[in-house]
C-alpha positions as CSV (number, residue, x, y, z in Angstrom):
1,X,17.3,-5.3,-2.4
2,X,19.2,-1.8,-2.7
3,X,19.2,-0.4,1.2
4,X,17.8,3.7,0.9
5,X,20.3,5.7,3.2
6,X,18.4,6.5,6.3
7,X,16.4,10.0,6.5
8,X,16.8,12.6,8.8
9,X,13.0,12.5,9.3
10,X,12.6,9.0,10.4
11,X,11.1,8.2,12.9
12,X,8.7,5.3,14.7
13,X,6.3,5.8,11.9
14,X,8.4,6.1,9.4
15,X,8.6,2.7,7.8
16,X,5.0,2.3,8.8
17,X,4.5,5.7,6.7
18,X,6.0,3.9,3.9
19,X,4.8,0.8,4.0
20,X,1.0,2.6,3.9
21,X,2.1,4.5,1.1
22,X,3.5,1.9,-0.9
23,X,0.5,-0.5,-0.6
24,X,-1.9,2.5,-1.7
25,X,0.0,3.2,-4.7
26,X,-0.1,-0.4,-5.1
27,X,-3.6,-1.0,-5.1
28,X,-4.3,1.8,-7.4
29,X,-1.6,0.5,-10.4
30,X,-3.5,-2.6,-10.2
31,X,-6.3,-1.0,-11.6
32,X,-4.1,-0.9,-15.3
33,X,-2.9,-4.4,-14.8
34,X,-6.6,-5.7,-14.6
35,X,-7.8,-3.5,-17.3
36,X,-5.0,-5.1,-19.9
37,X,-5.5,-8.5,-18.6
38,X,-9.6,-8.0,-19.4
39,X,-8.6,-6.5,-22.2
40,X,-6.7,-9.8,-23.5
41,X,-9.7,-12.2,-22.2
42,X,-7.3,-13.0,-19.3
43,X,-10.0,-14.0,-16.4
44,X,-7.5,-15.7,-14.3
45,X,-5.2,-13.2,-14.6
46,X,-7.3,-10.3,-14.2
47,X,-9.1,-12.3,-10.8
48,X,-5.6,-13.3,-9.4
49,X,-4.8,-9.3,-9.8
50,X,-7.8,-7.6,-8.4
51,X,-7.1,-10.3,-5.3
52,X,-3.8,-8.6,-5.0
53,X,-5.4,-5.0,-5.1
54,X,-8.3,-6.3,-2.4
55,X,-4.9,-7.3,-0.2
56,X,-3.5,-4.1,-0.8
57,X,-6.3,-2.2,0.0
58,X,-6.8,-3.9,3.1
59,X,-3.1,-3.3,4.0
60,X,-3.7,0.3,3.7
61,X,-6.8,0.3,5.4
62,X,-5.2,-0.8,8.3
63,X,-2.3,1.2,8.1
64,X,-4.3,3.8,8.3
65,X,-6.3,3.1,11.3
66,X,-2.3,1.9,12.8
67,X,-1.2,5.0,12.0
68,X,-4.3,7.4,13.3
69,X,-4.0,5.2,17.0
70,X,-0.4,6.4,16.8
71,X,-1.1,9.6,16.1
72,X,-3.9,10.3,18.5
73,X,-1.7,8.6,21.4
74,X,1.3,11.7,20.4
75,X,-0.8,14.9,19.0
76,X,2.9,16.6,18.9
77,X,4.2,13.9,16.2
């Protein structure tokens, strides 16, 4: 995996930022992915996927409760 140069913005919640991000954009993707595999009578496909968006979702769900602890612990940022 190709190493990103570090940002001049990073901080402690910085990968945690990204990690939220990613898993979000994740989750919603999925929602093409399972629509193609119903679309080609894939069931176990199209379960096995929308099991990968229910993990994603809960990823950001928590990263988002993670990150609003954080936050209310440091109002300045």
């Amino acid at each position: 995996m190709t190493r990103e140069p570090d940002s001049p913005v990073k901080d402690e919640n910085y990968n945690l930022v990204t990690v939220l991000q990613s898993s979000l954009k994740h989750a919603y993707e999925l929602d093409e992915y399972i629509a193609d595999a119903e679309r080609d009578n894939d069931s176990e496909l199209a379960d096995w996927l929308r099991t990968v968006q229910h993990n994603n979702l809960r990823a950001g769900q928590m990263g988002k409760q993670l990150l609003a602890q954080r936050l209310s612990r440091d109002p300045g940022g």
